[in-house]
mmCIF file as gemmi writes it, N, C-alpha and C atoms, coordinates in Angstrom:
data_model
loop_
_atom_site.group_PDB
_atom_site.id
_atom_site.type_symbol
_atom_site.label_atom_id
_atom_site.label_alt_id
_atom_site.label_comp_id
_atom_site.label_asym_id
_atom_site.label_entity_id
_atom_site.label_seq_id
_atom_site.pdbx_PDB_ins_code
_atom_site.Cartn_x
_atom_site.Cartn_y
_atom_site.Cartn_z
_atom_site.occupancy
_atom_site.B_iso_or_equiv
_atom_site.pdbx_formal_charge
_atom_site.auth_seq_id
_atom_site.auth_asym_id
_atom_site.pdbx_PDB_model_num
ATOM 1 N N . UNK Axp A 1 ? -12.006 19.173 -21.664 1 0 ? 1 A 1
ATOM 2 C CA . UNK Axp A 1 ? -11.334 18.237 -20.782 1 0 ? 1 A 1
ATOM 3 C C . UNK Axp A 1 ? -10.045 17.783 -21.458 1 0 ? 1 A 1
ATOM 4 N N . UNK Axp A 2 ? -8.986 18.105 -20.839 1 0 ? 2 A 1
ATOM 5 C CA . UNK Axp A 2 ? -7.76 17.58 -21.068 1 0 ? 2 A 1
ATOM 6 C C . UNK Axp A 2 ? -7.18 15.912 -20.624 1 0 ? 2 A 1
ATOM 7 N N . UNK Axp A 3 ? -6.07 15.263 -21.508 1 0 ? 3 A 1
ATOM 8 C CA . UNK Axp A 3 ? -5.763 14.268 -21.207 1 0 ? 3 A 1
ATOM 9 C C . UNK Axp A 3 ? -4.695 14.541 -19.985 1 0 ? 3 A 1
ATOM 10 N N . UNK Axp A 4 ? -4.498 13.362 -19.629 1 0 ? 4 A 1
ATOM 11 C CA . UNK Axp A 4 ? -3.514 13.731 -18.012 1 0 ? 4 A 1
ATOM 12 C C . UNK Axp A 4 ? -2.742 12.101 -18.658 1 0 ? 4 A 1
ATOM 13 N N . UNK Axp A 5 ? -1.753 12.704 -18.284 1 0 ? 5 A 1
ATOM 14 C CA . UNK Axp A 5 ? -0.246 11.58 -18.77 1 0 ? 5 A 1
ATOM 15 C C . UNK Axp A 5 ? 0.31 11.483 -17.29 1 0 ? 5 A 1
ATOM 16 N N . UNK Axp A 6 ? 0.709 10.288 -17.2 1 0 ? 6 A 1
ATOM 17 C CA . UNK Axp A 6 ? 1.086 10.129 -15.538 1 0 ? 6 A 1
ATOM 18 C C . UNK Axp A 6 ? 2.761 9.13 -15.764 1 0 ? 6 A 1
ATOM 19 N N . UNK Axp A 7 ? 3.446 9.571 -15.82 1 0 ? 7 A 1
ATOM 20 C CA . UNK Axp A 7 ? 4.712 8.599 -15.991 1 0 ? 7 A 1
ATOM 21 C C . UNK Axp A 7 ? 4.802 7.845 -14.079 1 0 ? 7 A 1
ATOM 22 N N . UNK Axp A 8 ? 5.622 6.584 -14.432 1 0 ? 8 A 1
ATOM 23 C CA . UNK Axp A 8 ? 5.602 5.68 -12.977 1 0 ? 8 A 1
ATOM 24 C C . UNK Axp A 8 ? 7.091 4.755 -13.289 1 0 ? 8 A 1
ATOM 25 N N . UNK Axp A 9 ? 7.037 3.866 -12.271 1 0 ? 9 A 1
ATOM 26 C CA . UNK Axp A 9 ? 8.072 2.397 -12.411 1 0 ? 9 A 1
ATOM 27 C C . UNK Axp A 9 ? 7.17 1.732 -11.509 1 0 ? 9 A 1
ATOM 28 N N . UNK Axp A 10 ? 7.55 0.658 -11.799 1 0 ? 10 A 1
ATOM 29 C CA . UNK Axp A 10 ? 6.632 -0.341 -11.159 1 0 ? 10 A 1
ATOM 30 C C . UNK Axp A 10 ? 7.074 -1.176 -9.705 1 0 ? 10 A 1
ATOM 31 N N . UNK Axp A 11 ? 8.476 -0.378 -9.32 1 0 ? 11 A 1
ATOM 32 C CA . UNK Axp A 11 ? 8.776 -0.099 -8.124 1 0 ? 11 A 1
ATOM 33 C C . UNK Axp A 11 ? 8.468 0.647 -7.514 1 0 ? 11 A 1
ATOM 34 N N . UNK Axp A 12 ? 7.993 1.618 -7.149 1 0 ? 12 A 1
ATOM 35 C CA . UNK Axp A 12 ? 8.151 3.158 -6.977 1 0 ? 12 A 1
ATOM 36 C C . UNK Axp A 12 ? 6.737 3.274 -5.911 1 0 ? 12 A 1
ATOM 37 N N . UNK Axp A 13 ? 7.279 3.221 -4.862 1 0 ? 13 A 1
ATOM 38 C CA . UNK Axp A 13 ? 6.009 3.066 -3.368 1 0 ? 13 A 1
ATOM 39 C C . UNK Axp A 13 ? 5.195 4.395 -3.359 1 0 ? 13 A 1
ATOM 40 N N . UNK Axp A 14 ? 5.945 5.449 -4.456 1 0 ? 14 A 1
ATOM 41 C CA . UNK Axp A 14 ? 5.64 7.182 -4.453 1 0 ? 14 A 1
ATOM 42 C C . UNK Axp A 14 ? 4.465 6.671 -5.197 1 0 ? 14 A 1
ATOM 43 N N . UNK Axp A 15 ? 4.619 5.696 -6.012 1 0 ? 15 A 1
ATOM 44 C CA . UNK Axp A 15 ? 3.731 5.901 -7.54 1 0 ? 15 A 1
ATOM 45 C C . UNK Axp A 15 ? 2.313 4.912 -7.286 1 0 ? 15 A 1
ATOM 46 N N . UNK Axp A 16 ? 2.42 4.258 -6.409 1 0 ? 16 A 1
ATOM 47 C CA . UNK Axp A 16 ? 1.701 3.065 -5.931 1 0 ? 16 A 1
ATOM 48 C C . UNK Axp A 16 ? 0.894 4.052 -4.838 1 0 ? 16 A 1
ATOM 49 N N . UNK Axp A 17 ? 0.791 4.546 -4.205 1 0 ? 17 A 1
ATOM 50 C CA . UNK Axp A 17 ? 0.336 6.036 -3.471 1 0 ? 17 A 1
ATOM 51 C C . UNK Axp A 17 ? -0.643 6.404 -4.035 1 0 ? 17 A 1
ATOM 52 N N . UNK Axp A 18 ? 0.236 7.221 -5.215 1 0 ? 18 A 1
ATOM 53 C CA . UNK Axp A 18 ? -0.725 8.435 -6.099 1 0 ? 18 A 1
ATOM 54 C C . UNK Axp A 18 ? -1.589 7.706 -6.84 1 0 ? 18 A 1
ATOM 55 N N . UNK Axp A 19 ? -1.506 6.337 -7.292 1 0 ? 19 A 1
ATOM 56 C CA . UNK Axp A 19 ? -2.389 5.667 -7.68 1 0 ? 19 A 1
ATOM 57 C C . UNK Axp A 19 ? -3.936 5.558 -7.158 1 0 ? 19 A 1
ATOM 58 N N . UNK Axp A 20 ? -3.462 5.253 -5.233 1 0 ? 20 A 1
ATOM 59 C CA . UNK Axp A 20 ? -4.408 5.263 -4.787 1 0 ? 20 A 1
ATOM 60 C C . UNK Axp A 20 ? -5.124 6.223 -4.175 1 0 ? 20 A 1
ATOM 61 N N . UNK Axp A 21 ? -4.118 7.609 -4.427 1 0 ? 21 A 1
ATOM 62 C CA . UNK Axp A 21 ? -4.864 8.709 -4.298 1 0 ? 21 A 1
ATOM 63 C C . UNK Axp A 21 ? -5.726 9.035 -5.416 1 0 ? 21 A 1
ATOM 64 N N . UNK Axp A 22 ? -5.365 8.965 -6.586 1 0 ? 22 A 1
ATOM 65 C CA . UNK Axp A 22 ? -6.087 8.85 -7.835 1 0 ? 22 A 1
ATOM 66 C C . UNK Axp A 22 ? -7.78 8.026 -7.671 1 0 ? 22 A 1
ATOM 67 N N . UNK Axp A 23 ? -7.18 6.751 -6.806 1 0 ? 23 A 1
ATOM 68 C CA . UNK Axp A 23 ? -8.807 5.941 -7.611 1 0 ? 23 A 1
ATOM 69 C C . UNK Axp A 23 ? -9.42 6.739 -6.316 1 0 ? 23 A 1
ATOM 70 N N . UNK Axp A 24 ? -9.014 6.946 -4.974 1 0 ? 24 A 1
ATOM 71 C CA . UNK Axp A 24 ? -9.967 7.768 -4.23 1 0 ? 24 A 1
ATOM 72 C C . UNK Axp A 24 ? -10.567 8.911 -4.46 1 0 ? 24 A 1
ATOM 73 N N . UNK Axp A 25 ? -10.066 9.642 -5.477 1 0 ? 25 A 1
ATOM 74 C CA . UNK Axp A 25 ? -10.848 11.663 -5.822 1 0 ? 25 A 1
ATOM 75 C C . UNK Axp A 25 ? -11.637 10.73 -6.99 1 0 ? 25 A 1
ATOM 76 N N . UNK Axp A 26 ? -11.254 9.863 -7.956 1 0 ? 26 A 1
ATOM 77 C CA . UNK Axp A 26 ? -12.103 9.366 -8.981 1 0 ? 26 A 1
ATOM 78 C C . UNK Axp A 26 ? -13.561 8.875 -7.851 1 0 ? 26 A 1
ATOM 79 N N . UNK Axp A 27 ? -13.312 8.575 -6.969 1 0 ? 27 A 1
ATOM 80 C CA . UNK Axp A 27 ? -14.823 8.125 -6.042 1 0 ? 27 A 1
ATOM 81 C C . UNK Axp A 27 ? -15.552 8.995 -5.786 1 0 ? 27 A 1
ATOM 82 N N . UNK Axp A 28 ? -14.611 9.986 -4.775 1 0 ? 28 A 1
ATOM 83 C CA . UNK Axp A 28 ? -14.881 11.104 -4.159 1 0 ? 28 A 1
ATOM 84 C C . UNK Axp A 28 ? -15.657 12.168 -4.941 1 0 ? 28 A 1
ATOM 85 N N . UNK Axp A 29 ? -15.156 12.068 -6.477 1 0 ? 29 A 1
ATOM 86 C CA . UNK Axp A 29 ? -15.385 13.436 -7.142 1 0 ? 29 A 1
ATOM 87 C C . UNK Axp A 29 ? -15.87 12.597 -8.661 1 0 ? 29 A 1
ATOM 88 N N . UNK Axp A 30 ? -16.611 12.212 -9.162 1 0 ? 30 A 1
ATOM 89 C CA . UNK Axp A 30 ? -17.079 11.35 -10.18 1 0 ? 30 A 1
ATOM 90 C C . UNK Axp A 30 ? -16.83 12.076 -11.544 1 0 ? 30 A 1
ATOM 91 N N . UNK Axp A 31 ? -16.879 13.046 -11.746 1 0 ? 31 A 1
ATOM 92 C CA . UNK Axp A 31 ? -16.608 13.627 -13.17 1 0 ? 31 A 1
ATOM 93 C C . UNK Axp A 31 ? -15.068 13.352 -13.413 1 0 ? 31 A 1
ATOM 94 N N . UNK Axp A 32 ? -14.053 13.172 -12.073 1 0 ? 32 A 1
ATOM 95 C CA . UNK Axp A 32 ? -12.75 12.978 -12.759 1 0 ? 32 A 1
ATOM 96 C C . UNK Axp A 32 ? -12.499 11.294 -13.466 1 0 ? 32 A 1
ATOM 97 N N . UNK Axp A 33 ? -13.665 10.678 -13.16 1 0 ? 33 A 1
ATOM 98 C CA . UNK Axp A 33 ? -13.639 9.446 -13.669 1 0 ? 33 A 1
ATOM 99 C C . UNK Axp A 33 ? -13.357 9.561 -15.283 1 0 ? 33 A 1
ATOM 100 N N . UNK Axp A 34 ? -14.446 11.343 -16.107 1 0 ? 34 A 1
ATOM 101 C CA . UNK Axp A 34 ? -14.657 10.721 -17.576 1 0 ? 34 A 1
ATOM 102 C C . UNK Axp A 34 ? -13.204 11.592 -17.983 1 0 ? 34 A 1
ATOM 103 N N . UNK Axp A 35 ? -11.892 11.9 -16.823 1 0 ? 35 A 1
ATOM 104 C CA . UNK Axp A 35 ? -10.925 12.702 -17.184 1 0 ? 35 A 1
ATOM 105 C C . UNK Axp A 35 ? -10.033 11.191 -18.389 1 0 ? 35 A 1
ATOM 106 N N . UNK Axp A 36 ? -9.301 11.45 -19.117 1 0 ? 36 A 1
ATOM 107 C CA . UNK Axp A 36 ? -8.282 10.145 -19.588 1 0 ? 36 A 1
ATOM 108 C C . UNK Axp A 36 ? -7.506 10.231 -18.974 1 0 ? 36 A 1
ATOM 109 N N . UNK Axp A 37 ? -6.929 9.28 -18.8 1 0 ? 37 A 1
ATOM 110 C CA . UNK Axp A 37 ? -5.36 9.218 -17.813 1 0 ? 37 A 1
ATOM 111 C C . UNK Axp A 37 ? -4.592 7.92 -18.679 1 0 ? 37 A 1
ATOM 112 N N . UNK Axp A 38 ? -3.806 8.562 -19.013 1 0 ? 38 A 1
ATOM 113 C CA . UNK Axp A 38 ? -2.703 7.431 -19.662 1 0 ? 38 A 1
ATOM 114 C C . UNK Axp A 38 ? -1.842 7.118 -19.016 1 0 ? 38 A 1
ATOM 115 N N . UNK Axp A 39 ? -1.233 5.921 -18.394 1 0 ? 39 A 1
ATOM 116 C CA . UNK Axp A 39 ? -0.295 5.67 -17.366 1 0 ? 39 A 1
ATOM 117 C C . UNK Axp A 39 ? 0.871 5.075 -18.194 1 0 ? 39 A 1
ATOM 118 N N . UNK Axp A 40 ? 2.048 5.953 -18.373 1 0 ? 40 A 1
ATOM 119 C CA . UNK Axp A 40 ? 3.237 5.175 -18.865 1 0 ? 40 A 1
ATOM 120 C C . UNK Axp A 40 ? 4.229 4.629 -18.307 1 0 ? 40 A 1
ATOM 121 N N . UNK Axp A 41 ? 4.782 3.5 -18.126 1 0 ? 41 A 1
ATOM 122 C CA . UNK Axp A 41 ? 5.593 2.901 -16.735 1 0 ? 41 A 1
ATOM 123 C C . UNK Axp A 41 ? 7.05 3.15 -17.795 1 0 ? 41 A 1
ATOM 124 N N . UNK Axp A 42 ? 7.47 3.796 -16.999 1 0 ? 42 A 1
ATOM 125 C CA . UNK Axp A 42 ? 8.996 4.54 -18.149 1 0 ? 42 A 1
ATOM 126 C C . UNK Axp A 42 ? 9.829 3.228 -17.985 1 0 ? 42 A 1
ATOM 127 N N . UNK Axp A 43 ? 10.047 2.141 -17.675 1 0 ? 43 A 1
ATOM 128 C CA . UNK Axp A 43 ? 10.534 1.021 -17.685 1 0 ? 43 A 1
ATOM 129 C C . UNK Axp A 43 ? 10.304 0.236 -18.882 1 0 ? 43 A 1
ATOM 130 N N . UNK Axp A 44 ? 9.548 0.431 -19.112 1 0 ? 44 A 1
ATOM 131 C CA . UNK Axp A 44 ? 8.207 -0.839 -20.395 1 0 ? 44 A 1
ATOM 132 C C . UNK Axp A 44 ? 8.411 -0.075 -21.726 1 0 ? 44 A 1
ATOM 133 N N . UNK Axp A 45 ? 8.141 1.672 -21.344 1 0 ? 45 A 1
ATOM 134 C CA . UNK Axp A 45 ? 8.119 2.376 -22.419 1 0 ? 45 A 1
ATOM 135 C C . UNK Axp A 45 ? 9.334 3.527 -22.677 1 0 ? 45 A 1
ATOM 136 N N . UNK Axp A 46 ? 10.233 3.046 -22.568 1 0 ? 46 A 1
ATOM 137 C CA . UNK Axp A 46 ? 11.309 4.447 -22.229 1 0 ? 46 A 1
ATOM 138 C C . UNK Axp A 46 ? 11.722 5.437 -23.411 1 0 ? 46 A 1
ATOM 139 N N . UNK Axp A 47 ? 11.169 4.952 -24.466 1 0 ? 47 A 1
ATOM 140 C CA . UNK Axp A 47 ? 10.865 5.75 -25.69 1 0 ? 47 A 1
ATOM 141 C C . UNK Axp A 47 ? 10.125 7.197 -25.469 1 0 ? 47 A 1
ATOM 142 N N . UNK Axp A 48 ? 8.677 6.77 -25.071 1 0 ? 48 A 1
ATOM 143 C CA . UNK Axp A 48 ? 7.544 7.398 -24.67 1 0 ? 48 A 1
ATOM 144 C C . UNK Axp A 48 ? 8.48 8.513 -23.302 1 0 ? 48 A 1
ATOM 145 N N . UNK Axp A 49 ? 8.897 8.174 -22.461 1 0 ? 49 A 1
ATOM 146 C CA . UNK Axp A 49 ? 9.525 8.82 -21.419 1 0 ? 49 A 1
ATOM 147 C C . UNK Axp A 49 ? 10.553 9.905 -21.912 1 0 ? 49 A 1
ATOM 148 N N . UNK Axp A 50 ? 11.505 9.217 -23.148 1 0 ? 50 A 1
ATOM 149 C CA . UNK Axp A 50 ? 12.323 10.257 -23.26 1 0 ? 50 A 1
ATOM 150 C C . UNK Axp A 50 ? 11.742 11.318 -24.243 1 0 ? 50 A 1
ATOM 151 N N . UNK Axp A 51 ? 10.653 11.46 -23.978 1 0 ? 51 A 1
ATOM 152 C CA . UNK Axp A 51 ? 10.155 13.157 -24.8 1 0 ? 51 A 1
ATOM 153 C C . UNK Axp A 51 ? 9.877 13.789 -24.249 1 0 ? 51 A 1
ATOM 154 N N . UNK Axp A 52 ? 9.663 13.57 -22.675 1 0 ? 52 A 1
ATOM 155 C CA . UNK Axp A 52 ? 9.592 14.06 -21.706 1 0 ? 52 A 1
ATOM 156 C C . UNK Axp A 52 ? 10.282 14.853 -20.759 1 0 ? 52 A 1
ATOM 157 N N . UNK Axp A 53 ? 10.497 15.919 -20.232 1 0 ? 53 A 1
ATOM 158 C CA . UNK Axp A 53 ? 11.213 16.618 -19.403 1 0 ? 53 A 1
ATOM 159 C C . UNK Axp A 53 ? 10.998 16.213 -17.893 1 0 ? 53 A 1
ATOM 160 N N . UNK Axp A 54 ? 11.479 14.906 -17.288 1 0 ? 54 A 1
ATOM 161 C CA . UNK Axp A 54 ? 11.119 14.996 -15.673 1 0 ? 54 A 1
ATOM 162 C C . UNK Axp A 54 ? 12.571 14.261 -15.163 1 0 ? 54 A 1
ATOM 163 N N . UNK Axp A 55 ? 12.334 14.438 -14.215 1 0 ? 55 A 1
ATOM 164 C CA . UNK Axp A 55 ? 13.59 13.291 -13.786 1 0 ? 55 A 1
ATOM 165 C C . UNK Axp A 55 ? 12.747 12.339 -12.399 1 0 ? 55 A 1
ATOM 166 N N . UNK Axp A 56 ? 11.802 12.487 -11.732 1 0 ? 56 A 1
ATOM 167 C CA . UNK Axp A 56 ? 10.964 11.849 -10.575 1 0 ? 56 A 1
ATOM 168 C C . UNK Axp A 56 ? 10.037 11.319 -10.408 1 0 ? 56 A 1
ATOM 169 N N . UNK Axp A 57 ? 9.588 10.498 -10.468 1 0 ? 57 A 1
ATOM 170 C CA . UNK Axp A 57 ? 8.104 9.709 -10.284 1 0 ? 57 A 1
ATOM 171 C C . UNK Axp A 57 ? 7.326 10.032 -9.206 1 0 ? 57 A 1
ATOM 172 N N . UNK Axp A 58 ? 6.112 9.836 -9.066 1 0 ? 58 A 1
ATOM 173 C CA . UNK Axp A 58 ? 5.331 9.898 -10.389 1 0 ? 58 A 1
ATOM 174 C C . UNK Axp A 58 ? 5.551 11.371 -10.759 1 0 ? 58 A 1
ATOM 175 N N . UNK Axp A 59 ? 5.48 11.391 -12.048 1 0 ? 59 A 1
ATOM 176 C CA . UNK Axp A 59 ? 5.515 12.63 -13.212 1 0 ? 59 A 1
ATOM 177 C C . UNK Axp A 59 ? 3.832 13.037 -14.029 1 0 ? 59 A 1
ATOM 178 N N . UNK Axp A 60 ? 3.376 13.659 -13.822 1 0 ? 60 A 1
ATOM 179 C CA . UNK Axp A 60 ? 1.936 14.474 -14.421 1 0 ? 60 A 1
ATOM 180 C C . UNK Axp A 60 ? 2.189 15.222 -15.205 1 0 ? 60 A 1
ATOM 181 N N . UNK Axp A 61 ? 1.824 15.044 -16.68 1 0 ? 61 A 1
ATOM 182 C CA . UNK Axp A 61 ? 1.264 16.163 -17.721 1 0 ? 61 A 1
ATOM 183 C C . UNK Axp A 61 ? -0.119 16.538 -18.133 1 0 ? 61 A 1
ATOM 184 N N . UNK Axp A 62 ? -0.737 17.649 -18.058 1 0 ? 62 A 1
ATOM 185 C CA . UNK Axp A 62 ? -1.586 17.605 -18.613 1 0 ? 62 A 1
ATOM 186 C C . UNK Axp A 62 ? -1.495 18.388 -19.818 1 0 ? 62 A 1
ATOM 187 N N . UNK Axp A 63 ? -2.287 17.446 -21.111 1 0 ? 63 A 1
ATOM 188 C CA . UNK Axp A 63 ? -1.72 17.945 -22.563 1 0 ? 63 A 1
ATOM 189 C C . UNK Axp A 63 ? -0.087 18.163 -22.29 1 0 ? 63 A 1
ATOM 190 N N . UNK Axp A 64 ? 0.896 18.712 -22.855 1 0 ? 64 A 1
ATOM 191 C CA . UNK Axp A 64 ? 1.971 18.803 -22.621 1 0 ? 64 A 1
ATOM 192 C C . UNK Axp A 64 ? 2.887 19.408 -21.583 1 0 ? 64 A 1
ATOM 193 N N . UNK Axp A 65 ? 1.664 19.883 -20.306 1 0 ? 65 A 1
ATOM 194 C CA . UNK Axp A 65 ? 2.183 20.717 -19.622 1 0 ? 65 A 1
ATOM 195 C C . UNK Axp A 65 ? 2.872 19.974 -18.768 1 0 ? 65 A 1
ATOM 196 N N . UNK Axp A 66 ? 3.783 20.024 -17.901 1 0 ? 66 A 1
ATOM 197 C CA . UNK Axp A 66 ? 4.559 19.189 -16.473 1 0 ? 66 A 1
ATOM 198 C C . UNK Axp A 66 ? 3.571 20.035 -15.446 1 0 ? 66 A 1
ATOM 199 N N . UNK Axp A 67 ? 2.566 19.23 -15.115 1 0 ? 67 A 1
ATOM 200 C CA . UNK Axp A 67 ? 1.422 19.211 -13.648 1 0 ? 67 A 1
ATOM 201 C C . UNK Axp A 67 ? 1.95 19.373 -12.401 1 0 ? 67 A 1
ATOM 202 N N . UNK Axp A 68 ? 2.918 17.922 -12.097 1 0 ? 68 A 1
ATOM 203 C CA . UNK Axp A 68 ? 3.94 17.614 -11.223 1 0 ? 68 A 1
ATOM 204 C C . UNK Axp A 68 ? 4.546 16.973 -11.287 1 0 ? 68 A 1
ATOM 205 N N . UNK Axp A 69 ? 5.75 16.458 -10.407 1 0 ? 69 A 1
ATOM 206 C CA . UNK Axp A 69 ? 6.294 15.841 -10.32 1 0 ? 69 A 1
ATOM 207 C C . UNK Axp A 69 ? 6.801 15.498 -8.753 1 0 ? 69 A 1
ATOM 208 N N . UNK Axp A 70 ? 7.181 14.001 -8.771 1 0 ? 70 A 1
ATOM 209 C CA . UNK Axp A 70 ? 7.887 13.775 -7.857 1 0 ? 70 A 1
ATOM 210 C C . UNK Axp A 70 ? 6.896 12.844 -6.818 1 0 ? 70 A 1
ATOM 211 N N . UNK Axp A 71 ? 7.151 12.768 -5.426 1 0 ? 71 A 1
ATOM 212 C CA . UNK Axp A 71 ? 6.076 12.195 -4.237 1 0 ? 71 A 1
ATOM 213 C C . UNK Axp A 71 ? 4.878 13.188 -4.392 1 0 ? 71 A 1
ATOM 214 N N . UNK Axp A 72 ? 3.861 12.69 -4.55 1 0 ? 72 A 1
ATOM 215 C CA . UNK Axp A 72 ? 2.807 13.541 -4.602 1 0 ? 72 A 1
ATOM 216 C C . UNK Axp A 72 ? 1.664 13.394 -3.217 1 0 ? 72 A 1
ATOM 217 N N . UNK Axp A 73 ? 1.144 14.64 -2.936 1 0 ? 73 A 1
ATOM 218 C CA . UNK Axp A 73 ? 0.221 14.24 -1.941 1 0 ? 73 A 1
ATOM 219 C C . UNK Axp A 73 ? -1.725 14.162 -2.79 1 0 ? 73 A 1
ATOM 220 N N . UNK Axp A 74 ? -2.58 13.587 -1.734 1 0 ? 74 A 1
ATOM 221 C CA . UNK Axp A 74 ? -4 13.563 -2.403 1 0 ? 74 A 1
ATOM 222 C C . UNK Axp A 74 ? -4.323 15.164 -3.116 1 0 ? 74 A 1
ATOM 223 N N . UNK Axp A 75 ? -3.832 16.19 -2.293 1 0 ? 75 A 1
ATOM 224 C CA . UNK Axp A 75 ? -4.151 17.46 -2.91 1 0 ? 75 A 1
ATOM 225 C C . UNK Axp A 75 ? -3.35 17.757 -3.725 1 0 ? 75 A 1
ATOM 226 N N . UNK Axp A 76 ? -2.222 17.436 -4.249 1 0 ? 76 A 1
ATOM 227 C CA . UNK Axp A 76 ? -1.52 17.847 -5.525 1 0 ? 76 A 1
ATOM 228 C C . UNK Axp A 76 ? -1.839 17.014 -6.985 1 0 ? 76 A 1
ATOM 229 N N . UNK Axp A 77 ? -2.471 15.658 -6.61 1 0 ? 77 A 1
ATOM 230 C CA . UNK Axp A 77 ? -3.115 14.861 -7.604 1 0 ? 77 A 1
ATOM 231 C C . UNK Axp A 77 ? -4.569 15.336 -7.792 1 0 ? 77 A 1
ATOM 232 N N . UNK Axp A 78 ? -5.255 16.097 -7.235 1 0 ? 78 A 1
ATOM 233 C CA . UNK Axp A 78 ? -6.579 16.997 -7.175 1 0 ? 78 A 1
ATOM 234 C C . UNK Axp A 78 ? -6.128 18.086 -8.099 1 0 ? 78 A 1
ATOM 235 N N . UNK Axp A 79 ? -5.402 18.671 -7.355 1 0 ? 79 A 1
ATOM 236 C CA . UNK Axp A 79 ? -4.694 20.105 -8.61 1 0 ? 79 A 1
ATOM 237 C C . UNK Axp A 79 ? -4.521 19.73 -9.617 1 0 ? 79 A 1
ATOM 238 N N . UNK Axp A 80 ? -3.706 18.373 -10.221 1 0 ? 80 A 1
ATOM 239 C CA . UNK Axp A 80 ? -3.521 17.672 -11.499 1 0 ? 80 A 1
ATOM 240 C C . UNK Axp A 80 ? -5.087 17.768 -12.299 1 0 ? 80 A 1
ATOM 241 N N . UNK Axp A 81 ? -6.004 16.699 -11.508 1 0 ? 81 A 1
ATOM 242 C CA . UNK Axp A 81 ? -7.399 16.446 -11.772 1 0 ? 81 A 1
ATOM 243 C C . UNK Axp A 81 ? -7.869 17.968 -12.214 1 0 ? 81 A 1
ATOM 244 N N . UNK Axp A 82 ? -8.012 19.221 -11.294 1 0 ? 82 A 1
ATOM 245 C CA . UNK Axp A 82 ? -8.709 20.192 -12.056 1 0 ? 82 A 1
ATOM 246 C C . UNK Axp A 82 ? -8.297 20.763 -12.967 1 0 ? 82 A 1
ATOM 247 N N . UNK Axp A 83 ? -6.881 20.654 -13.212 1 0 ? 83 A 1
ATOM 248 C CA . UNK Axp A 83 ? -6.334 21.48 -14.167 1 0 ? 83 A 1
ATOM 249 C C . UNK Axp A 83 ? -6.655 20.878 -15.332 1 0 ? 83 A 1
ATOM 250 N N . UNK Axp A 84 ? -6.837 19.416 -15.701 1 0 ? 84 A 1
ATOM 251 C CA . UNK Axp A 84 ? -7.336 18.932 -16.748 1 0 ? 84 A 1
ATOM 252 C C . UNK Axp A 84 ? -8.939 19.067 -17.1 1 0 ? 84 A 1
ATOM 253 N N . UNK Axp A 85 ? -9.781 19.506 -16.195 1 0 ? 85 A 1
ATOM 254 C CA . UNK Axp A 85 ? -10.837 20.269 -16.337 1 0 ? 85 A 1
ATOM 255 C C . UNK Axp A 85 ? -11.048 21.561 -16.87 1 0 ? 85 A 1
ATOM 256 N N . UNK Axp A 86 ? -10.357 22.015 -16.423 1 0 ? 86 A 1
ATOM 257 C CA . UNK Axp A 86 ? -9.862 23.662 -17.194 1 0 ? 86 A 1
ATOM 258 C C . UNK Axp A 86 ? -10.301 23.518 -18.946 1 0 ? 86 A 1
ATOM 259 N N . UNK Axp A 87 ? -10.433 24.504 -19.028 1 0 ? 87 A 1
ATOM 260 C CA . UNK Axp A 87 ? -10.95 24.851 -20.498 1 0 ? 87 A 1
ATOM 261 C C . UNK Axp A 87 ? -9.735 25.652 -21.236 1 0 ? 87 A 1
């Protein structure tokens, strides 16, 4: 099980979304509950952000990979979720 890095702003109506697409597959689908998810708000932490390659919120890595980016829908935050399952 891989970690999943999720960059945001704490404006961002895209990121406030995927959030709640997030806690819904965590219901829906219970093993993505024991996934980690580190949420970095590139505002708070812009250190942490600039090692990063994205320019759009919300932004997904899993381990170092770029997952996605940008407006996300429930099935592209699912794709995030399995790929951090992946072995």
């Amino acid at each position: 099980m891989k970690q999943i890095l999720m960059f945001t702003m704490e404006n961002c109506p895209y990121c406030r979304r995927a959030n709640q697409y997030m806690e819904e597959l965590m219901k829906e689908t219970p093993k993505y509950k024991d996934i980690p998810v580190r949420i970095v708000d590139e505002t708070y932490d812009p250190d942490t952000a600039e090692l990063y390659d994205y320019y759009y919120v919300p932004a997904y890595y899993v381990e170092e990979e770029k997952a996605h980016e940008g407006a996300a829908s429930k099935e592209d935050i699912h794709r995030v979720f399995e790929k951090a399952l992946e072995e």
